[in-house]
SEVEX-861323 format. One record per residue: residue in three letters; y, x, z of N, C-alpha, C, CB in turn. Coordinates in steps of 0.001 Angstrom, whole numbers, plus 500000, padded with zeros to 6 digits. Glycine has a CB too. Layout:
BEGIN
AlaYXZYXZYXZYXZ...
This chain:
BEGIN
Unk709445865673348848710877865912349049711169867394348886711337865416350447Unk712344867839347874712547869190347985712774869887349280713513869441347252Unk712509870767349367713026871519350615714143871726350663712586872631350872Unk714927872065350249717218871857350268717555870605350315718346872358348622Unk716583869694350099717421868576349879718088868312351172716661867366349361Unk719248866990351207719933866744352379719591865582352408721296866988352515Unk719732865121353861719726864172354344721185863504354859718837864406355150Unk721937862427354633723449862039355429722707861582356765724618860545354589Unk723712862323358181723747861686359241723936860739359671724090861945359662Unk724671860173358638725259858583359075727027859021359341724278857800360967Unk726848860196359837728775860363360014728984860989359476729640860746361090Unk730275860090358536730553860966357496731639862066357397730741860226356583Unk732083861968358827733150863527358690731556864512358862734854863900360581Unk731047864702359621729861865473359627729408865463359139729212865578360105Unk728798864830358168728188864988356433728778866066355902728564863711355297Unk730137865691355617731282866623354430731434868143355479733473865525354121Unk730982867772356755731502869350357532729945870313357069731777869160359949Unk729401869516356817727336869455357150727425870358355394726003866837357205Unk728109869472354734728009870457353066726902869237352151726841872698353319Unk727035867931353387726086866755352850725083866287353453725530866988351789Unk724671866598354596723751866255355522723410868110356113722293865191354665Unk721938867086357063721144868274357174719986867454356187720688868862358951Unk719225869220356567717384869270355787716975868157356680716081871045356066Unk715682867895355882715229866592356848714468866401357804714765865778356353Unk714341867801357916713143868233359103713723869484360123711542868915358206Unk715188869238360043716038870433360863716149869982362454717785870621360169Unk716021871364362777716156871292364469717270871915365175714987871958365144Unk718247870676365368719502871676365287720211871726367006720835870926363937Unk720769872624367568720868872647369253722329872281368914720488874312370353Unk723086871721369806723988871070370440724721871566371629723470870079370696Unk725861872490371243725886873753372682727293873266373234725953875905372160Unk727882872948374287729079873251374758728842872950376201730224872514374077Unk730058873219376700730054872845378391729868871434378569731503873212379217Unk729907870954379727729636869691380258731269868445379624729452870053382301Unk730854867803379581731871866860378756732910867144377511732707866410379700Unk732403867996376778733065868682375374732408867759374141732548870583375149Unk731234866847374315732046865705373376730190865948372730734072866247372073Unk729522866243373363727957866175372843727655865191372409726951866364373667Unk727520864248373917726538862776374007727123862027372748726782861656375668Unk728686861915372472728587860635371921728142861083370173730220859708372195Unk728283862425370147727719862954368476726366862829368345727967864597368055Unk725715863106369663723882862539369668723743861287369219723067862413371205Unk724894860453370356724151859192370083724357858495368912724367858313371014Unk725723858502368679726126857795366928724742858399365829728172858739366099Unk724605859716366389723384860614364818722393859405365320722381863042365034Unk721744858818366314720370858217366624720966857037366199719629858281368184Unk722294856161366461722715855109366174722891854884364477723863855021366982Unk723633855875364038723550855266362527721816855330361735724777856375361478Unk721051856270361970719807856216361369719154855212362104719079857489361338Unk718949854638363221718338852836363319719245851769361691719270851861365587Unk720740851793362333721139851205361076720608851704359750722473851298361012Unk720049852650359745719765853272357779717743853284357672720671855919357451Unk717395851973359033715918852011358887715242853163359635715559852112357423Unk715641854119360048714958855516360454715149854848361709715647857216360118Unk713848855019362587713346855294364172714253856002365036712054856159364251Unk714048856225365734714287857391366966713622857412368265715650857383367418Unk713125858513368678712957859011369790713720859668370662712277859518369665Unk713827859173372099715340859550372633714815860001374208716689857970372597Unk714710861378374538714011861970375975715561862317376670712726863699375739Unk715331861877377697716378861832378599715992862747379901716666860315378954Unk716050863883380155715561864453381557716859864693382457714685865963381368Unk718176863974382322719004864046383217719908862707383701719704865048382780Unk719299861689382318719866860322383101718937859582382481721521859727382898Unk719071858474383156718221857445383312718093856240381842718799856772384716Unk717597855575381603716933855102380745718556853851380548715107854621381295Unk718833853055381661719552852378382346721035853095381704719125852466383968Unk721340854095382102723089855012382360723020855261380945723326856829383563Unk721638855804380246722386856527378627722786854878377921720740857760377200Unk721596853881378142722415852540377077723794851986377221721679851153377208Unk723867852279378625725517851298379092726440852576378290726068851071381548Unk726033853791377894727463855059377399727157855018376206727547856883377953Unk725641854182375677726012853985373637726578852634373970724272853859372070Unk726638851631375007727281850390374516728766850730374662726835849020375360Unk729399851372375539730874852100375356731232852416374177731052853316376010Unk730154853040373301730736853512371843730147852589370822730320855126371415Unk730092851157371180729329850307370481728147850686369704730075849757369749Unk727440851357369975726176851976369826724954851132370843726413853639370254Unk724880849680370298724026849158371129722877849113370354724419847944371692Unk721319849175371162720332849772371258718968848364370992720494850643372743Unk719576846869371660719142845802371878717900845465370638720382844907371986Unk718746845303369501718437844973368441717393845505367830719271845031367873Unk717171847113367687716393847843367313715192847832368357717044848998367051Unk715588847843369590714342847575370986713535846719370505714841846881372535Unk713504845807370037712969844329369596712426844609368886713643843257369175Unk712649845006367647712154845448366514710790847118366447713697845678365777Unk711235847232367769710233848968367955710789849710367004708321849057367580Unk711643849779367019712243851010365895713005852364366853713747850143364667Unk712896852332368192713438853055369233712760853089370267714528852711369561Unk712254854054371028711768854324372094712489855607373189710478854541371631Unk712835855193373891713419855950375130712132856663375983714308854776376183Unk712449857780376210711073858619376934712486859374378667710057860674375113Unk711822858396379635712927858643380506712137859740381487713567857159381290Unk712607860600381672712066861991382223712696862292383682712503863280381141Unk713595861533383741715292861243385274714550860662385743717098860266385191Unk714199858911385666713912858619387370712845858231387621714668857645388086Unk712082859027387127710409858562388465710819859613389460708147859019387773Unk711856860754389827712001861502390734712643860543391812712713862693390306Unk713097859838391334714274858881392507713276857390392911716275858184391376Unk712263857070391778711447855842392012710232855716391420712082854764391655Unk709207856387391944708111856624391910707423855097390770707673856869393578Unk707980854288391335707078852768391207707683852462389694707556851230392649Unk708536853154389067709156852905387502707854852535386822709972854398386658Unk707769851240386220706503851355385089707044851369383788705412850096385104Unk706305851618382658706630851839381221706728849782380938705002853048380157Unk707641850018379904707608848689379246707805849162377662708891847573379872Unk707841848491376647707550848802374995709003849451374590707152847159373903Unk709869849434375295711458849992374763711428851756375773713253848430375557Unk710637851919377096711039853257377901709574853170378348712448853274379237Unk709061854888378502708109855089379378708744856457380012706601855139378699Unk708254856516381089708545857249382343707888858334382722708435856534383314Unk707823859489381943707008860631382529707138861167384023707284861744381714Unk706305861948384432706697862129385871707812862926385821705643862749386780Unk708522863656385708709454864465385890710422865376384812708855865120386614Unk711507866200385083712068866935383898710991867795383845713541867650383998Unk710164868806384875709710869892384901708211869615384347709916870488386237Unk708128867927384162706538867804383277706616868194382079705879866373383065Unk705766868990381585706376869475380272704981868624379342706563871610380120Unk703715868707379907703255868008379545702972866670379230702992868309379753Unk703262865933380172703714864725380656704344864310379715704409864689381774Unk705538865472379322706610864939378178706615864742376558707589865751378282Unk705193865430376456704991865793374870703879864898375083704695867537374195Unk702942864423376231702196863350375702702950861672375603700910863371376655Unk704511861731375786704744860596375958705501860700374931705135860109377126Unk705835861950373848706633861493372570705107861439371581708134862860371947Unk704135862128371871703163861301370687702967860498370730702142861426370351Unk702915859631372000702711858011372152703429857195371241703138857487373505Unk704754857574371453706110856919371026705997857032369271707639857902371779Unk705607857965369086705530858454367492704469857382367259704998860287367062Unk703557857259367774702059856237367281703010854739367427700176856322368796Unk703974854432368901704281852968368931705508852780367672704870852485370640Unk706374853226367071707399852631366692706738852517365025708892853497367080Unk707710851110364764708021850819363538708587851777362369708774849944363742Unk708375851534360833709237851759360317708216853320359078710585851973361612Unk708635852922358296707950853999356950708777855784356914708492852984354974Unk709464855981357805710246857259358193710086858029359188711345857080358344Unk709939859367359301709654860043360610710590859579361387709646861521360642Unk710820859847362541711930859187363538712773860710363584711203858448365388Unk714044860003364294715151860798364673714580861269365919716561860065364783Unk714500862669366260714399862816368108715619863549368330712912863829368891Unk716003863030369392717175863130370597716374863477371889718105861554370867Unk717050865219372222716593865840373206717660866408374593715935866867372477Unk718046865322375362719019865473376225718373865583377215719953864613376299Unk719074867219378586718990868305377595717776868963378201720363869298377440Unk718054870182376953717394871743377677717940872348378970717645873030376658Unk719105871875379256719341872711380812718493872113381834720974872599381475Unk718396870809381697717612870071382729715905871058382922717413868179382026Unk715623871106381789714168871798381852714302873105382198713361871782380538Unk715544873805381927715765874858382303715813875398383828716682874978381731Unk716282874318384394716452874433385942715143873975386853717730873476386371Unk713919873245385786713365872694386775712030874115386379713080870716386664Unk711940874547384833710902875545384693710985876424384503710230875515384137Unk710549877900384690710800879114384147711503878926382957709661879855383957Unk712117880075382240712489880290380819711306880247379875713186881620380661Unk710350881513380010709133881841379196708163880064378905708068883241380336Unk708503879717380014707515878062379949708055877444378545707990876627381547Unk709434877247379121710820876510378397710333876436376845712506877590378556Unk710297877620376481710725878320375544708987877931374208711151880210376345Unk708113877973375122707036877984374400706682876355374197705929878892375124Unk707536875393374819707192874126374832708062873488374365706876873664375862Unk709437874541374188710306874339372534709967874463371165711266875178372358Unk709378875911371348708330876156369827707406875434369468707543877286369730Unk706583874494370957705752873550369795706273872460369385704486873053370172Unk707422871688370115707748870538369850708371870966368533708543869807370910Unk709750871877368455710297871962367146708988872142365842711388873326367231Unk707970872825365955706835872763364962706629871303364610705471873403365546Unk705825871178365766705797869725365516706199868575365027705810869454365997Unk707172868717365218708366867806364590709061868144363097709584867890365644Unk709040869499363033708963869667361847707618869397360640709342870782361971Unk706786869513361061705628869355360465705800867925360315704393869877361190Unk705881866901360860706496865044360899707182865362359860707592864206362338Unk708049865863359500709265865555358867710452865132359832708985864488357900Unk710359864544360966711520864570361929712443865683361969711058864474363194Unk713649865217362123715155865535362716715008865825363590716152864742362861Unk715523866502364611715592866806366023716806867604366182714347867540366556Unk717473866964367428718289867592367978718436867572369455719220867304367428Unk718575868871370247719214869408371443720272869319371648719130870421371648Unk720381869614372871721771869880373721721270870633374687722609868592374370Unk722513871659375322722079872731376045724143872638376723721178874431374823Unk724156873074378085725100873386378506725529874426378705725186872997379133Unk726875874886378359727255876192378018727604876627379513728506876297376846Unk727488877826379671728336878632380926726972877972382322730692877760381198Unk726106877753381743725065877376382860723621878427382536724643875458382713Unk723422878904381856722499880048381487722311881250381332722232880006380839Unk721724881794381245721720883464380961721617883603378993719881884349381964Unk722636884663379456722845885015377600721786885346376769723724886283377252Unk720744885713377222719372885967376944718607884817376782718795886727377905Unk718315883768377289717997882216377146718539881720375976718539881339378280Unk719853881727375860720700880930374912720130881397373842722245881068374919Unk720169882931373479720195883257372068718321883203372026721169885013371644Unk717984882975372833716275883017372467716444881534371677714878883021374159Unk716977880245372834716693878981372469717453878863370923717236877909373677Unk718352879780370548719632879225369347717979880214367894722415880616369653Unk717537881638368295716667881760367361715526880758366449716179882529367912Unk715398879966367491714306879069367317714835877333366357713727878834369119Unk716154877587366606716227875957366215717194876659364380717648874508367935Unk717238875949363569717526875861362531719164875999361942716917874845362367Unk719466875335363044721228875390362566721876875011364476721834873484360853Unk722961875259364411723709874963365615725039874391365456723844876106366365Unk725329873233366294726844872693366724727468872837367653727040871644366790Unk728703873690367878729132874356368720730458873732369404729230875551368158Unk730215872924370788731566872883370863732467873588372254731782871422370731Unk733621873483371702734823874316372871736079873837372211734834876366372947Unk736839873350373816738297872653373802738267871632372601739619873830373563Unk738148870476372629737993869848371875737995869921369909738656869275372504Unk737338871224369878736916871435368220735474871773368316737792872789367322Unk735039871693367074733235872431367059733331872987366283731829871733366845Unk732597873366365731731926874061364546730430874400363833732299875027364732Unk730181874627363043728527874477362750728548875874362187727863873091361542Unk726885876290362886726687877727362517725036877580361537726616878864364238Unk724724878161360660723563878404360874723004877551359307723089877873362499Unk723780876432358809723664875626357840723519875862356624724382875040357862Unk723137875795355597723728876824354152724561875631354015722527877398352495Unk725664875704353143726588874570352643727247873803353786725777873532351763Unk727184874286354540728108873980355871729000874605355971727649874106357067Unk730708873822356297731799874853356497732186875683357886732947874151356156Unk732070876716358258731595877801359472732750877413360462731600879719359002Unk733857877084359623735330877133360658735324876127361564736802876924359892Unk736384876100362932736530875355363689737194873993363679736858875962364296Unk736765872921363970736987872004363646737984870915364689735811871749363291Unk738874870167365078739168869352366151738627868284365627740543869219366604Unk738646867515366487737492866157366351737915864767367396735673866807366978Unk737703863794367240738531862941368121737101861668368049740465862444367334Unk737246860940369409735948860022369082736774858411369192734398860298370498Unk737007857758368282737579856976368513737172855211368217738497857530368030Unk737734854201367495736533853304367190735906853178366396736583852420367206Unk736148854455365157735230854488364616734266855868364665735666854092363562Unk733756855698365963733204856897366621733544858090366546732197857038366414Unk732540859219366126732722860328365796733216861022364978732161860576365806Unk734425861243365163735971861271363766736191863196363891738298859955364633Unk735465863901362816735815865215362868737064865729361578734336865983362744Unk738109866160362232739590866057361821739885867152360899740589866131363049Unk740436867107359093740901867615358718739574868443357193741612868158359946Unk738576867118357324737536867273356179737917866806355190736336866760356312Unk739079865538354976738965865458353724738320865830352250739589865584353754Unk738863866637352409738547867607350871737332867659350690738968869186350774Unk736749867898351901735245868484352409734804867370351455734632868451354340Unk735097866590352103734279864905351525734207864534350532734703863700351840Unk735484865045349895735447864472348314734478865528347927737051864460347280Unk734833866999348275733660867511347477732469867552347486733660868342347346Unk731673867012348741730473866568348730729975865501348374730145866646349535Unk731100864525347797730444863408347305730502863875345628731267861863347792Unk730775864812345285731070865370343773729698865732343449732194866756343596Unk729025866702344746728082866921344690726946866644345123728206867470344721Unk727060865715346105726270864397345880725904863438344258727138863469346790Unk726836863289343854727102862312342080726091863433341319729391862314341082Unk726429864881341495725605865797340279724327865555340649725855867533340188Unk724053866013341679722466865627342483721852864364341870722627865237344301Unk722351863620341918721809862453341617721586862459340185722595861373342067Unk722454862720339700722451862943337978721187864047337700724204863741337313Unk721147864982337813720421865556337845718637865067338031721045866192338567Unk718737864176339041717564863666339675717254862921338797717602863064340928Unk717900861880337808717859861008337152717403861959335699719183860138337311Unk718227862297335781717410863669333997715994863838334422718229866032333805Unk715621864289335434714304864941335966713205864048336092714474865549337302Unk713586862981336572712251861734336664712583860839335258712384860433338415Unk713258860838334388713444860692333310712312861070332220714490861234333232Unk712570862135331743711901863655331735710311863723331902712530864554333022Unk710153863022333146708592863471333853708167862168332753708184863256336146Unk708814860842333347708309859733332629707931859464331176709054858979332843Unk708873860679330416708701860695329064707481861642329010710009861147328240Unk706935862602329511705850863434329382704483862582329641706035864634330371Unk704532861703330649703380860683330932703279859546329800703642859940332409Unk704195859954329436704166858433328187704471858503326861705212857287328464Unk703554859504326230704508860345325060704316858746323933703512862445324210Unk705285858874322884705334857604321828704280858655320800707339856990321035Unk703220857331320372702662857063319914702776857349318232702623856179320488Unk702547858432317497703146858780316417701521857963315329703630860821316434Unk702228856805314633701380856344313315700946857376312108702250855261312593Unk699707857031312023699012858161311257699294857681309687697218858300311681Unk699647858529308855699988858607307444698909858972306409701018859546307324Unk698814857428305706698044857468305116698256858704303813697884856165304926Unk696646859363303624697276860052302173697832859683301091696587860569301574Unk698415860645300530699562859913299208698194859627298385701084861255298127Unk697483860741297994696330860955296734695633859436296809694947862460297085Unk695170858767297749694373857211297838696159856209297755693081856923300017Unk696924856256297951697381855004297463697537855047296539698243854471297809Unk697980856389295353698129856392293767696561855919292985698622858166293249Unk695677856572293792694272855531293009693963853645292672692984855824294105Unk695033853732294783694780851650294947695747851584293497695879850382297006Unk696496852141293594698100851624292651697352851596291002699898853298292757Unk696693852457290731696270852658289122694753851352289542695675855005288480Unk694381851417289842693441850491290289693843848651290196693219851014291817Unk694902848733290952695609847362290773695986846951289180697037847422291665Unk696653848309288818697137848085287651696142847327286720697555849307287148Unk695098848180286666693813847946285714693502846536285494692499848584286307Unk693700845634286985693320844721287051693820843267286512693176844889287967Unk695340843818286705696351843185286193696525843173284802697340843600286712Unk695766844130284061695756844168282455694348843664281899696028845777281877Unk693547843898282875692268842846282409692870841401282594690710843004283489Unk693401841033283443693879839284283574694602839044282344695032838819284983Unk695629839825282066696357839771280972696086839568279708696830840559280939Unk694702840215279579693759840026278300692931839225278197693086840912277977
């Protein structure tokens, strides 16, 4: 896979805001205050890639395994279907603090705590070994404040750098969330160095920083039934599907191209002129001995 290439999120105002997706191995943070419209852009990104065959991995260190499915079945983002299939695994990090006796079943396993950091990265390689499906998975990382409050920063921070490696090295997607106006300004911009691109929201608009082919400006956005509706892309859209069409064209010249180099046609070898004028006077000869 090229390295620029894009990947579609599945939402397509965020596609056309995106400049056509993200890279396919981007780690992108998710920043605003508490109810500015995160969760349901996480969950639709994990919800449409089950629908498009892609996995997901989904770590929860501030609610429960239980509370995040009943708020994707609110946005008809139900989870059921794909459970069955192992194409989704929930890594619930919230309540073995409240109920010790939680056991793992094939859809959630239960690390001990937000502040296990280990605990937590041995239960997404698990998850990576259990699920279905020929695609790295989507990971969904709700959030970093939770880990923030339960571990130092310096901890935080170094058990961000391996997972984002990591996951990049997969080929996995990954995305954060982090709560705004709950950290030190020094944290933020450490955690925003490290991840690839950022979605920013405040008063109901966002914006994306950090993207190449992403449009920088502020956006309003509305979540409605057909989920995650970011307002006033139009244009955006048509022109990324313009350039989407060249891409493809392009792609099609290129493996075209390759196929004709692996398979060159077969050029017939030409006989010399000097031997067929001999067969030809030769024939003749023969034809005038019969004659006589």
């Amino acid at each position: 896979m090229a390295i620029h290439q894009k990947i579609k999120t599945g939402i397509e105002t965020l596609d056309a805001l995106l400049g056509g997706g993200l890279p396919h191995d981007a780690s992108i943070l998710v920043i605003g205050s508490p109810k500015s419209g995160k969760k349901p852009l996480m969950m639709q990104f994990a919800y449409e890639g089950l629908k498009m065959g892609t996995p997901a991995i989904i770590v929860l260190t501030d609610y429960s395994y239980e509370n995040w499915k009943e708020m994707m079945a609110l946005g008809n983002w139900r989870t059921d279907e794909f459970e069955k299939k192992r194409m989704v695994r929930f890594i619930d990090a919230y309540s073995k603090q409240f109920n010790p006796e939680k056991e793992d079943t094939d859809a959630c396993t239960y690390p001990e705590g937000g502040g296990a950091l280990n605990s937590i990265s041995l239960h997404i390689s698990r998850a990576e070994t259990a699920l279905n499906g020929n695609t790295a998975p989507r990971v969904l990382f709700h959030s970093l404040s939770s880990l923030l409050e339960a571990s130092n920063a310096p901890t935080v921070f170094r058990f961000l750098q391996f997972l984002i490696g990591k996951f990049r090295n997969a080929g996995s997607m990954s995305i954060y969330s982090l709560e705004k106006g709950m950290h030190d300004e020094k944290d933020i911009t450490t955690i925003e160095s490290l991840m690839d691109g950022i979605i920013e929201f405040e008063d109901n608009k966002l914006r994306v920083r950090g993207i190449i082919g992403a449009d920088p400006k502020w956006h309003e956005f509305k979540i409605g039934r057909k989920g995650f509706e970011i307002l006033g892309v139009s244009g955006l859209a048509a022109a990324a599907k313009k350039v989407e069409a060249h891409e493809q064209a392009e792609e099609k010249k290129a493996s075209t191209k390759k196929a004709a180099k692996k398979s060159p046609v077969k050029k017939t070898k030409e006989k010399p002129k000097g031997k067929n004028k001999a067969k030809k006077k030769e024939e003749k000869k023969k034809q005038e001995k019969k004659k006589r």
